[in-house]
Backbone as ProteinMPNN parsed JSONL, in Angstrom:
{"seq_chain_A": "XXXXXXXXXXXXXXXXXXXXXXXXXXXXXXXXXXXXXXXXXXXXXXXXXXXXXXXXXXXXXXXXXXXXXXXXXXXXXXXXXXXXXXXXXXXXXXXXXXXXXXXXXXXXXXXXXXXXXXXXXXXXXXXXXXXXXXXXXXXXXXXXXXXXXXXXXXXXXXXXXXXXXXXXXXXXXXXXXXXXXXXXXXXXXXXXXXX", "coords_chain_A": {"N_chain_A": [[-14.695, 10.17, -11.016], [-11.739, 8.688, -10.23], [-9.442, 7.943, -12.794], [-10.746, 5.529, -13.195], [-11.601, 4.208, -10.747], [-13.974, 4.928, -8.284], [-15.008, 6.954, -6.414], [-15.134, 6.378, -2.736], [-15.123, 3.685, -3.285], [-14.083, 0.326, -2.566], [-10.813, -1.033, -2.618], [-9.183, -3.129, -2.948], [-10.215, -3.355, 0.121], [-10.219, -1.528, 1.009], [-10.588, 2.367, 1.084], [-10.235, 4.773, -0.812], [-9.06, 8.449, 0.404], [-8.82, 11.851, 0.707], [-6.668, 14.318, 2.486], [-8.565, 16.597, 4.61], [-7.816, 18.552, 5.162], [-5.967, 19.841, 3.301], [-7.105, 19.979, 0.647], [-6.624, 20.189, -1.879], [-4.148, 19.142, -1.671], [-1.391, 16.818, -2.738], [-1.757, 14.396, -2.248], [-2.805, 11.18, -1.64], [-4.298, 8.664, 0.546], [-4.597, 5.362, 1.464], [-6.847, 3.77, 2.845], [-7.58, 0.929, 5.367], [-10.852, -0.65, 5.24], [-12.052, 1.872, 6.164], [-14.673, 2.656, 5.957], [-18.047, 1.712, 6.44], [-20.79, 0.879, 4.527], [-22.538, 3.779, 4.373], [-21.877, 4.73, 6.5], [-20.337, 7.724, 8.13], [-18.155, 8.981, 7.226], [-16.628, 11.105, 8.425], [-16.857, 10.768, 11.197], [-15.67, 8.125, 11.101], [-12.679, 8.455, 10.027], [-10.841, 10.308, 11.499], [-10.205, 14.145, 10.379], [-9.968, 13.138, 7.653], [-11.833, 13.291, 4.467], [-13.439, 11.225, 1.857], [-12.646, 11.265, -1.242], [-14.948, 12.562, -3.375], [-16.086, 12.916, -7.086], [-17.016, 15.607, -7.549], [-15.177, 17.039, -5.576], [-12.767, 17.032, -6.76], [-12.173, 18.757, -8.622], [-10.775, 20.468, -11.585], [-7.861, 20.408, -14.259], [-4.733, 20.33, -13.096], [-4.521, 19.466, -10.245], [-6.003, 17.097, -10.539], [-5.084, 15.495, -11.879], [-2.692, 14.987, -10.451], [-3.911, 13.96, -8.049], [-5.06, 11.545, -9.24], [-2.885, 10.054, -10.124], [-1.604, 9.776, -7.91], [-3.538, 7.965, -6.351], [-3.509, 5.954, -8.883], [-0.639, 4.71, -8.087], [-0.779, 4.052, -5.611], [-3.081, 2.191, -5.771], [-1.336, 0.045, -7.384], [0.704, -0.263, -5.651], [-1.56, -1.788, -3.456], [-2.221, -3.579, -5.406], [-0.146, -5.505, -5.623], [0.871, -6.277, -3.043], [-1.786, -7.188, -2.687], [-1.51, -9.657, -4.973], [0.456, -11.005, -3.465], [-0.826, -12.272, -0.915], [-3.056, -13.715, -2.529], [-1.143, -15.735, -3.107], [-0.154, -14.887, -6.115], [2.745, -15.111, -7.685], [3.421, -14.404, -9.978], [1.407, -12.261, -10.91], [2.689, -10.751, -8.572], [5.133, -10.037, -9.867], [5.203, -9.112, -12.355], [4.639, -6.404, -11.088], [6.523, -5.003, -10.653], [9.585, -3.163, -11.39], [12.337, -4.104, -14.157], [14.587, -3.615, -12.788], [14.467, -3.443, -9.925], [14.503, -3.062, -6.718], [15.287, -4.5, -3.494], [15.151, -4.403, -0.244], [15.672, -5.907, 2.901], [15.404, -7.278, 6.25], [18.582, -6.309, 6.421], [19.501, -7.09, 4.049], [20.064, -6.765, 0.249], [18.314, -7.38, -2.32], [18.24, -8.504, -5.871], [15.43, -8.439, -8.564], [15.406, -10.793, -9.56], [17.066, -12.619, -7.447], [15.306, -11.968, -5.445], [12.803, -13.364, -6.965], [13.604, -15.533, -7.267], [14.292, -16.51, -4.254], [13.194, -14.798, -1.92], [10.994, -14.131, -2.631], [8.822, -16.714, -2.51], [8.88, -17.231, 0.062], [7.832, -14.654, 1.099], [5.027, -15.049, -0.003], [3.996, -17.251, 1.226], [3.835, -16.526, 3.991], [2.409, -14.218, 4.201], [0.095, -15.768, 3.035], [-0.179, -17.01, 5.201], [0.044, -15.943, 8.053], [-2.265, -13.293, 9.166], [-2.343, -9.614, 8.298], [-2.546, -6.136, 9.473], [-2.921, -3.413, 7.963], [-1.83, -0.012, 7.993], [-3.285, 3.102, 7.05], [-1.86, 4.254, 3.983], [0.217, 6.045, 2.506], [0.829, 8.284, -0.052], [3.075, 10.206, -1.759], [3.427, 11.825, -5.283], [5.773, 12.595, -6.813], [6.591, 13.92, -10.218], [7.168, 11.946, -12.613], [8.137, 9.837, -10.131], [7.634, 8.242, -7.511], [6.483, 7.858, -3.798], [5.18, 5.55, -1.195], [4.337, 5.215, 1.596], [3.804, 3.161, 4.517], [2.447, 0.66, 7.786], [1.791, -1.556, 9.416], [0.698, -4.412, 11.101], [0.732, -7.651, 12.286], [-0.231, -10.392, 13.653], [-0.649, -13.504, 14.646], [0.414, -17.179, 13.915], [3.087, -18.194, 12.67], [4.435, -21.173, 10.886], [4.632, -22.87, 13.126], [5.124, -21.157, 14.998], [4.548, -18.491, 17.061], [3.454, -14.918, 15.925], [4.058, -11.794, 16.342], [3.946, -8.618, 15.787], [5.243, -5.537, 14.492], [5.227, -3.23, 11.56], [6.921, -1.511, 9.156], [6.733, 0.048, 6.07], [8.112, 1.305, 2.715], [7.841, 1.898, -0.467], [8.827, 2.651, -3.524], [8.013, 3.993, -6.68], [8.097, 3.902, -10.06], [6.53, 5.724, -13.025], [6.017, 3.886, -15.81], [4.984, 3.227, -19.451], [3.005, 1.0, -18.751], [2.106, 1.789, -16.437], [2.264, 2.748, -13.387], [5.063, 1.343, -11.668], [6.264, -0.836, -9.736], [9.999, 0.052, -8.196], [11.169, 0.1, -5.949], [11.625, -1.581, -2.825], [11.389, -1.204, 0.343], [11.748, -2.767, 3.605], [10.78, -3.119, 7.216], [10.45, -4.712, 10.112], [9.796, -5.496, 13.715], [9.46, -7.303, 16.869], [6.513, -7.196, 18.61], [5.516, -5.657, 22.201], [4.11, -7.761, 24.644], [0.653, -7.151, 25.502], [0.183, -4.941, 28.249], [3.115, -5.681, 28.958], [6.778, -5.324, 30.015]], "CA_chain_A": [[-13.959, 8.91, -11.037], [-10.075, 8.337, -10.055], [-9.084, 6.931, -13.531], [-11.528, 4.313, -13.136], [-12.337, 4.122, -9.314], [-15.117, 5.445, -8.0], [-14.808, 7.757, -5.441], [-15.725, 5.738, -1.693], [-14.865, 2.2, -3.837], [-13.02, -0.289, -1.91], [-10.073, -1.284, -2.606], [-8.768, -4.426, -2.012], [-10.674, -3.721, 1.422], [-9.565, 0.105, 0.981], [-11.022, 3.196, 0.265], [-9.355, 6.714, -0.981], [-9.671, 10.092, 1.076], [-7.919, 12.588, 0.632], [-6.76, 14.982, 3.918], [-9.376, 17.893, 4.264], [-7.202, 19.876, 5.91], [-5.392, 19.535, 2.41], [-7.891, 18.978, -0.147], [-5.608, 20.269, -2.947], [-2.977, 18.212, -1.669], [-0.706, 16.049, -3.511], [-1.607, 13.243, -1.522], [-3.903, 10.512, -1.808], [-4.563, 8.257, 1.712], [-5.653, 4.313, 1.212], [-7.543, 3.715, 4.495], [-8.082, -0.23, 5.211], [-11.683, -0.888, 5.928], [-12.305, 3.079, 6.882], [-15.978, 3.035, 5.7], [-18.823, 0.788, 5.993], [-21.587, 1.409, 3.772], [-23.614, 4.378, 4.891], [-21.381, 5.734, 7.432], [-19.946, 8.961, 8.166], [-16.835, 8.913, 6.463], [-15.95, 12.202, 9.186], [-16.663, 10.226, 12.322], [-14.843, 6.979, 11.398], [-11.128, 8.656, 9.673], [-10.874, 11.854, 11.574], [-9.31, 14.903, 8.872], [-9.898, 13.047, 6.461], [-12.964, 12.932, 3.598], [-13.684, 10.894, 0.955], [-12.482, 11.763, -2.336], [-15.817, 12.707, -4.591], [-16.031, 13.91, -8.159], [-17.426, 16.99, -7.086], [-14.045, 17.814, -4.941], [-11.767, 16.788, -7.731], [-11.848, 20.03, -9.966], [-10.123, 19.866, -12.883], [-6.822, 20.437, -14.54], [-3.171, 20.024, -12.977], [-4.698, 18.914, -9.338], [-6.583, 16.381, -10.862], [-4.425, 14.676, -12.431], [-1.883, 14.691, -9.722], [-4.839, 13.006, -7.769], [-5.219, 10.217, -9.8], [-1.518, 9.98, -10.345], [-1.452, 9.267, -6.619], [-4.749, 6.99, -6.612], [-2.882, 4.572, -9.726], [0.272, 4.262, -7.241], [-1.085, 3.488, -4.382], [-3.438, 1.032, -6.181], [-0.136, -1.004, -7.688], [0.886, -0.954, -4.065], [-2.417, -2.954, -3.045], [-1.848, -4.509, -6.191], [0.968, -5.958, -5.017], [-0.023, -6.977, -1.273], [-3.046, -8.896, -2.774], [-0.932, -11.026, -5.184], [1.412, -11.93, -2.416], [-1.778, -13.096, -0.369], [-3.384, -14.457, -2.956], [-0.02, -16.52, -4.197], [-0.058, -15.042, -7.276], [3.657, -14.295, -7.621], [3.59, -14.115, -11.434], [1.564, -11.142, -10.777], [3.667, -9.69, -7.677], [6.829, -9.745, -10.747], [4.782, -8.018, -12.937], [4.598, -5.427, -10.535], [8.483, -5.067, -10.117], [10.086, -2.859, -12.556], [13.457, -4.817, -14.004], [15.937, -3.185, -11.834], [13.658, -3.624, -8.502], [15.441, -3.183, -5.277], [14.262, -5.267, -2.294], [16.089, -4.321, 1.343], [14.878, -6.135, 3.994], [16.65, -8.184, 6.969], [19.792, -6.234, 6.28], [20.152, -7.579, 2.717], [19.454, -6.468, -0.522], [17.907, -8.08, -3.248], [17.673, -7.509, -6.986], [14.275, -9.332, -8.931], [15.808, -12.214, -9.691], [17.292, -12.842, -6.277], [13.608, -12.256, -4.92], [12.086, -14.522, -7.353], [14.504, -17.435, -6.229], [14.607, -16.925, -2.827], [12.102, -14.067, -0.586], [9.194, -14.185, -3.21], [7.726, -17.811, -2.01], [8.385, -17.438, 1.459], [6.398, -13.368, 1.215], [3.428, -15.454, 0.026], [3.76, -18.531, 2.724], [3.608, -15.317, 5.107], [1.097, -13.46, 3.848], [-1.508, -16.548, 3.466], [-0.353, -17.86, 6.487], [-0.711, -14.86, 8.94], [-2.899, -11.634, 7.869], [-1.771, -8.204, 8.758], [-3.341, -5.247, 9.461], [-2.51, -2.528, 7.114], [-2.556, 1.691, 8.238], [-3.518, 3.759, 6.276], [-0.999, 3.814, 3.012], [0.612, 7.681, 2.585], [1.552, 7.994, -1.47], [3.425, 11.235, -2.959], [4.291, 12.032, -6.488], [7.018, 13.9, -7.782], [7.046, 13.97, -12.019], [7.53, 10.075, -13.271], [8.396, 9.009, -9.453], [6.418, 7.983, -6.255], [7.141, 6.796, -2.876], [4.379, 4.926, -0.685], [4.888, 4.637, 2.936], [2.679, 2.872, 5.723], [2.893, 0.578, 8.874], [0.88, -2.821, 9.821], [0.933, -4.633, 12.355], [0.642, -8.617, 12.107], [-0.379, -11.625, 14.855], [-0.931, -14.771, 14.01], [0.88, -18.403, 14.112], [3.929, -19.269, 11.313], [5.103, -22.496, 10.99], [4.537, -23.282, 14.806], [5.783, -19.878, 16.164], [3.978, -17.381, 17.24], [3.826, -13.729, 15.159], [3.061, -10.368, 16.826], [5.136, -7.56, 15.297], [5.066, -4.058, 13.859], [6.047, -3.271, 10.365], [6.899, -0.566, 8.327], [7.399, -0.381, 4.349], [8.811, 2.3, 1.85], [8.011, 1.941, -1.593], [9.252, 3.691, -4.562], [7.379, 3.994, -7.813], [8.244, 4.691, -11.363], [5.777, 6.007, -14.178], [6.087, 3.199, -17.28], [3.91, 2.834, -20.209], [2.166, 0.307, -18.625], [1.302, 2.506, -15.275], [3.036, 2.509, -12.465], [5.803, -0.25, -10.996], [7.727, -0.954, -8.056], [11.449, 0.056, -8.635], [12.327, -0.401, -4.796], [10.67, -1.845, -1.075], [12.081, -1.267, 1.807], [10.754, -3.495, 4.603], [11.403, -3.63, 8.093], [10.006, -4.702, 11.027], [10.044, -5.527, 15.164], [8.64, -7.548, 17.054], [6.41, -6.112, 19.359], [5.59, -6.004, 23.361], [2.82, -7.518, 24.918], [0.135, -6.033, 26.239], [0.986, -5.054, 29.877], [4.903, -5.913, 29.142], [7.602, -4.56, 30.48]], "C_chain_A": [[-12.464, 9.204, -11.005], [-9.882, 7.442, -11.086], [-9.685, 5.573, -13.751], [-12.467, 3.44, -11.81], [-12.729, 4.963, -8.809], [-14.416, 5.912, -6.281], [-15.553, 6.569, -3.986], [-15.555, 3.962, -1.969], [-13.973, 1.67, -2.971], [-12.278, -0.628, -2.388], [-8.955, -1.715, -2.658], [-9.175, -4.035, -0.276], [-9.907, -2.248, 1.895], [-10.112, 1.238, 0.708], [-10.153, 4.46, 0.28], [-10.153, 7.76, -0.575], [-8.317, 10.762, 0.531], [-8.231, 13.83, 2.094], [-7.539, 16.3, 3.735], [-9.047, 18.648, 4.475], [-6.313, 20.995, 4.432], [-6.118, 19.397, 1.114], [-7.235, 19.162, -1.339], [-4.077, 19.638, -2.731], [-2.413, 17.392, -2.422], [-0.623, 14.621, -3.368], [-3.156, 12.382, -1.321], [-3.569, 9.154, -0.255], [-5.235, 6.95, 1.596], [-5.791, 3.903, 2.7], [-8.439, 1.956, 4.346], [-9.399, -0.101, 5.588], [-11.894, 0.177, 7.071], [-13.585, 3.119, 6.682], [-16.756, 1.657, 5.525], [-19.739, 1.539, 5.407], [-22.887, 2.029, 4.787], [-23.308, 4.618, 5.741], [-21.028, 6.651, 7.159], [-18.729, 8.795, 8.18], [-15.605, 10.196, 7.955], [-15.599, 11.619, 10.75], [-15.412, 8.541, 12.368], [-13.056, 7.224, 11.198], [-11.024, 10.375, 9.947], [-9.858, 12.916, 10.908], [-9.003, 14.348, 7.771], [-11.577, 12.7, 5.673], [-12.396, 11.768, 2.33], [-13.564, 11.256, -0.273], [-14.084, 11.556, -3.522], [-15.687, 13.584, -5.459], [-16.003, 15.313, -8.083], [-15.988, 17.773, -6.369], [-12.834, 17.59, -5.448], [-11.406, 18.168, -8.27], [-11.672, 19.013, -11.075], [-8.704, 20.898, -13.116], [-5.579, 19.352, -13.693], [-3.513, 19.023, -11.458], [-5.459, 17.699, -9.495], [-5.869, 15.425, -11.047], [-3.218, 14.113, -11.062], [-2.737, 13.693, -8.336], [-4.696, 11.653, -7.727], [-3.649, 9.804, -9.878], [-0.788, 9.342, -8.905], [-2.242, 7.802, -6.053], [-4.068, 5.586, -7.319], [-1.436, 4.292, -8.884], [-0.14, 3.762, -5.991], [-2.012, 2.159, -5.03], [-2.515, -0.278, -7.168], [0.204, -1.656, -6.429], [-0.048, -2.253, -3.435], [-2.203, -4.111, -4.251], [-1.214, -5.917, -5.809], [0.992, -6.868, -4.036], [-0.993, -8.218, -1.748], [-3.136, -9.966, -3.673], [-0.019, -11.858, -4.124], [-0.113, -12.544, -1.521], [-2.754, -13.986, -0.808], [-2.629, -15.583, -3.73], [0.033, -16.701, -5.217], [1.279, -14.74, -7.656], [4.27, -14.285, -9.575], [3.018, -12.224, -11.35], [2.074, -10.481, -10.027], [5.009, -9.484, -8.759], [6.269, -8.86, -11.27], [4.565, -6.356, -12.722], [5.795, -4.33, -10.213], [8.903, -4.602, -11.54], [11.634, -4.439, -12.599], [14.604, -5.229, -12.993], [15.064, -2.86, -10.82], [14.906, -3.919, -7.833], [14.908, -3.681, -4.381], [14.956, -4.99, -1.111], [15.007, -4.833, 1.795], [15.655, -7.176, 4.739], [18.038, -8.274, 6.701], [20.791, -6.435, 5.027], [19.619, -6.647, 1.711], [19.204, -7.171, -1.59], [17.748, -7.806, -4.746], [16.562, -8.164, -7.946], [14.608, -10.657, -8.956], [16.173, -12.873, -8.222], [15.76, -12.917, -5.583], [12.798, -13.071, -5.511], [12.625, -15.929, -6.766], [14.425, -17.634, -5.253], [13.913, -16.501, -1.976], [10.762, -14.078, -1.668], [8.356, -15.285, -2.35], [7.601, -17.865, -0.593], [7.643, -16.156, 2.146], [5.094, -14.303, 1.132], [3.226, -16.668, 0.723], [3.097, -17.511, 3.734], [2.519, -14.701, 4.873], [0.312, -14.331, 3.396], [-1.28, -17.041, 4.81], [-1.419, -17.018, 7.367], [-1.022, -13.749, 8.492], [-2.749, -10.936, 9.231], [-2.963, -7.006, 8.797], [-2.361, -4.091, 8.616], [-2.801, -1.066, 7.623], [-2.592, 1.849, 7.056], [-1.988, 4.433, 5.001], [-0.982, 5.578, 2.642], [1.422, 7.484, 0.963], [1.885, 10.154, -1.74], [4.063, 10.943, -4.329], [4.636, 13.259, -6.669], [7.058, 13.306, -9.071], [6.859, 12.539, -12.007], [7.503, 9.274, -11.971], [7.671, 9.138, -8.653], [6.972, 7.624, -5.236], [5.712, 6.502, -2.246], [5.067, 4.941, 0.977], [3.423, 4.279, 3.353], [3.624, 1.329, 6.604], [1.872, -0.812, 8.765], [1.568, -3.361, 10.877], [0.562, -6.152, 12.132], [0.888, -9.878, 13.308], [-0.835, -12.424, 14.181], [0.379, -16.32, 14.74], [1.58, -18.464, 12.78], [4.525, -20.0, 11.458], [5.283, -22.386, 12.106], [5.061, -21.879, 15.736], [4.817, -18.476, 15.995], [4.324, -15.851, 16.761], [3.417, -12.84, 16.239], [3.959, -9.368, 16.591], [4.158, -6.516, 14.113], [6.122, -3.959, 12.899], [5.99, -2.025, 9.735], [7.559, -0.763, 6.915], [7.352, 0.92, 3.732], [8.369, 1.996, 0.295], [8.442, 2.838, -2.642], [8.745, 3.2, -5.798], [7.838, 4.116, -8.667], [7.047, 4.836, -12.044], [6.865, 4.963, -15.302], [4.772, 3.231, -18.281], [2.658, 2.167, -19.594], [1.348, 0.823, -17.075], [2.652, 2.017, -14.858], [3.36, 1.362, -11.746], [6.517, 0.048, -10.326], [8.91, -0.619, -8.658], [12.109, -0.207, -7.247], [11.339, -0.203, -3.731], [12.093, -1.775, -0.461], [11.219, -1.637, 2.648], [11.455, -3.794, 5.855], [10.383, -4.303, 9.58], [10.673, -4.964, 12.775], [9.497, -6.245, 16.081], [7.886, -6.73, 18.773], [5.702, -6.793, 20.803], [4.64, -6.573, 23.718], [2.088, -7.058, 25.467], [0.625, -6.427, 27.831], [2.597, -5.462, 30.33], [5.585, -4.692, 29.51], [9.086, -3.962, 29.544]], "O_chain_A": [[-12.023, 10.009, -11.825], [-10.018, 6.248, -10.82], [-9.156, 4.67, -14.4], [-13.378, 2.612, -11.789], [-12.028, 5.97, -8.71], [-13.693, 5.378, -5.439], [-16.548, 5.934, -4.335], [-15.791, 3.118, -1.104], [-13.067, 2.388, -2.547], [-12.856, -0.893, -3.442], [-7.898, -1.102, -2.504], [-8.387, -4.458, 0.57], [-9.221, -2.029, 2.894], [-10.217, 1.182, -0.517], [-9.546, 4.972, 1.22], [-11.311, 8.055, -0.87], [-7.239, 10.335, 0.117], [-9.308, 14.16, 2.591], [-7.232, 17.058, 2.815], [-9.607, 19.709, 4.197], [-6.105, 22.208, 4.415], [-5.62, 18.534, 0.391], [-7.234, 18.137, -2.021], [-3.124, 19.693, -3.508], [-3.321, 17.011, -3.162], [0.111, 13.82, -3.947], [-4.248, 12.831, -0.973], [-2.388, 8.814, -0.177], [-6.462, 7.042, 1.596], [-4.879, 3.768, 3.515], [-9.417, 1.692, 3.648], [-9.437, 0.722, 6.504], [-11.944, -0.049, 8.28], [-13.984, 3.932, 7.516], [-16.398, 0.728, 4.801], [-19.72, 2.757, 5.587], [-23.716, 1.47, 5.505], [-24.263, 4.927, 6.454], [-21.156, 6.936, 5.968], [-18.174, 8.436, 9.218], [-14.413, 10.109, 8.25], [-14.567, 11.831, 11.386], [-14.691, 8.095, 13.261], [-12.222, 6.578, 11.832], [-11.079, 11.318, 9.158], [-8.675, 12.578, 10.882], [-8.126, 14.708, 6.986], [-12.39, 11.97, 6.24], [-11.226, 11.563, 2.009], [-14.635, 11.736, -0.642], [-14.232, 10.604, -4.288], [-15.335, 14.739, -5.22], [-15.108, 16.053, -8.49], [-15.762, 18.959, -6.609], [-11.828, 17.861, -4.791], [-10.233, 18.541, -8.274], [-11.975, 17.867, -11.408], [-8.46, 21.883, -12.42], [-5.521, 18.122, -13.667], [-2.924, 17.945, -11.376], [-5.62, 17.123, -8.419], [-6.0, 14.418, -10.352], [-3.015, 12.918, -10.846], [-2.111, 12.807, -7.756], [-4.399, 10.854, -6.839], [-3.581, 8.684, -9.37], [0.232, 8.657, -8.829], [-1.699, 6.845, -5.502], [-4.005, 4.491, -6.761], [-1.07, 3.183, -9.274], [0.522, 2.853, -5.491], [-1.571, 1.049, -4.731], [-3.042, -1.325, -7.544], [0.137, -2.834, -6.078], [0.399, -3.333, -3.047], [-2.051, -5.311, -4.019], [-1.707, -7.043, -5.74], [1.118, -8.084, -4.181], [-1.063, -9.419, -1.484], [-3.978, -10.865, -3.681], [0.125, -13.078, -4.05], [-0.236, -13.729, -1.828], [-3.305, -14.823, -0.092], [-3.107, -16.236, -4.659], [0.178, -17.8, -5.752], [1.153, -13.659, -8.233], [5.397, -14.161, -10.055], [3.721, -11.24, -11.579], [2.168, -9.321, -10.428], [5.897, -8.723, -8.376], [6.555, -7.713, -10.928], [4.407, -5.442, -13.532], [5.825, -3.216, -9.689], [8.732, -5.241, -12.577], [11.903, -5.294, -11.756], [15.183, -6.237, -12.59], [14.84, -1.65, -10.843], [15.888, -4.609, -8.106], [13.733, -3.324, -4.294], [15.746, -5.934, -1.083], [13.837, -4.593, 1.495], [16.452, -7.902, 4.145], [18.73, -9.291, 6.654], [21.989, -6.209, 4.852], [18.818, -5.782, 2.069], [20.222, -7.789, -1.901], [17.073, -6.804, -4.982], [17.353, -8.972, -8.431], [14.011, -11.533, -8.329], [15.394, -13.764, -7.884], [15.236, -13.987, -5.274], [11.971, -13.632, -4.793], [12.208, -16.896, -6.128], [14.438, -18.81, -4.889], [13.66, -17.278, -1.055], [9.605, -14.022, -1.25], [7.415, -14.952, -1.629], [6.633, -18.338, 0.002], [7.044, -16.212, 3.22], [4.249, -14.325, 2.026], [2.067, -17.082, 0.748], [1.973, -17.685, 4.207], [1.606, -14.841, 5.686], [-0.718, -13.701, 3.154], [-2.217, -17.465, 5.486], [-2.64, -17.06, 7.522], [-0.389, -13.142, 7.628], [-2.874, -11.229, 10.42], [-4.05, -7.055, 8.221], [-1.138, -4.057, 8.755], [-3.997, -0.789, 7.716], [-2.162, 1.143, 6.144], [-1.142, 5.132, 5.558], [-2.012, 6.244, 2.537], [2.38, 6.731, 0.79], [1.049, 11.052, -1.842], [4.945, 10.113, -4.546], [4.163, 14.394, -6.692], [7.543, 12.176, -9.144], [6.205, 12.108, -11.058], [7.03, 8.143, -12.083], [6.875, 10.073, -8.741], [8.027, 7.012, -5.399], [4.857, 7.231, -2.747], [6.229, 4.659, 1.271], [2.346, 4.705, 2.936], [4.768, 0.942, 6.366], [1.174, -0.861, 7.752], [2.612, -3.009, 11.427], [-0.438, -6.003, 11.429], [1.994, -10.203, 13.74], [-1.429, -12.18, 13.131], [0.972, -16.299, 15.818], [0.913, -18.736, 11.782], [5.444, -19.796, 12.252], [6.262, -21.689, 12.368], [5.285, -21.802, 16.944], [4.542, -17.748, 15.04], [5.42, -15.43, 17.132], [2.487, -13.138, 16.988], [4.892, -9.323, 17.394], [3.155, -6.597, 13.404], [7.303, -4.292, 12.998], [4.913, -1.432, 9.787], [8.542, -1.447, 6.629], [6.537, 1.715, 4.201], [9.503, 1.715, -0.094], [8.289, 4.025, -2.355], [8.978, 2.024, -6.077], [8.677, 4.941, -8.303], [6.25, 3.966, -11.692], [8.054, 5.166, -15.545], [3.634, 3.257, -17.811], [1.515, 2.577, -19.796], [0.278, 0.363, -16.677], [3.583, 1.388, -15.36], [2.566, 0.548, -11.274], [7.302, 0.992, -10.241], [8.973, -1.005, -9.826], [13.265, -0.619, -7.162], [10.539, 0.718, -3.571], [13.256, -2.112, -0.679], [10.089, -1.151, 2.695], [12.466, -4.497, 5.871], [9.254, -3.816, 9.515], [11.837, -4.669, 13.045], [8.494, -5.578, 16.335], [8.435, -6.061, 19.649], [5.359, -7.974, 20.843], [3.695, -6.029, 23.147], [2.569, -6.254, 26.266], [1.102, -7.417, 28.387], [3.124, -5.54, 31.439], [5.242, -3.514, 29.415], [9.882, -3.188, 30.077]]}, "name": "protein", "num_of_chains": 1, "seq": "XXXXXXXXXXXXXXXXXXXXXXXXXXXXXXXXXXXXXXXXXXXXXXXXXXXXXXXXXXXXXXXXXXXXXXXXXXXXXXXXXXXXXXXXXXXXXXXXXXXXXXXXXXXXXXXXXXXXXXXXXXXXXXXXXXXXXXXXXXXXXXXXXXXXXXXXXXXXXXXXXXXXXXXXXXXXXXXXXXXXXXXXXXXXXXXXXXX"}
């Protein structure tokens, strides 16, 4: 068990591998909707397995594991209060001194509660995103998160189709791990057969 999740467990619509190429790696891999039940984990996310007990060990790599596992699962955390418009819990997620860049600005919690919190979760129930696969290191107390999605859909009468990339940065608190800073950008992107 990863601190409480089961090795091949979804998610939020996720499961954890870790890279085989790597298996003592420092790096834990959340893969949207990489496994249906009773596939071959090798054929569907190629170089990467499935994190089971059995390929955990124990001691110092273990821990750094799970240490990767509870950050990346804040991250989804995160994502699936903004889609489920819970934004009591997306704060909770947000250390004090949270940094927000995105569209050139920067934000500090409060500023995001007043002003980009309600229109993240308009966006994220409106139109749903596709999520890559979510890349987490830790160093000591801190974390960063990166990954990429990609999002089509219809908001408020205008058509979506754009490529995104996001940055997170972690801290270790008492209470587990919290956001201290997103970076979010995106593009929108070509269509097929464009020029």
């Amino acid at each position: 068990m990863l601190r409480g999740i089961a090795s091949g467990t979804a998610l939020a619509g996720a499961v954890l591998v870790a890279t085989a190429a790597r298996p003592a790696a420092h790096e834990i891999r959340v893969v949207p909707n990489a496994f249906a039940a009773g596939s071959d984990a090798s054929t569907r996310v190629p170089g990467h397995v499935p994190i089971a007990p059995a390929t955990l060990g124990s001691g110092a790599p273990t821990q750094r594991r799970s240490d990767s596992a509870d950050a990346a699962a804040t991250v989804e955390r995160f994502h699936a209060a903004l889609a489920a418009g819970d934004s009591a819990g997306a704060l909770a997620l947000l250390t004090p001194d949270v940094v927000i860049l995105e569209s050139g600005g920067v934000e500090t919690r409060e500023d995001y509660r007043a002003h980009h919190l309600p229109a993240d979760i308009a966006f994220a129930r409106a139109v749903k995103g596709e999520r890559a696969p979510l890349r987490v290191t830790v160093r000591g107390d801190a974390a960063w998160a990166t990954g990429t999605s990609t999002t089509v859909g219809e908001y408020r009468g205008r058509p979506v189709n754009s490529s995104g990339a996001e940055l997170v940065v972690l801290t270790r608190t008492p209470q587990g791990w919290r956001i201290a800073a997103i970076h979010w950008s995106s593009r929108a992107r070509r269509p097929a057969g464009g020029g």
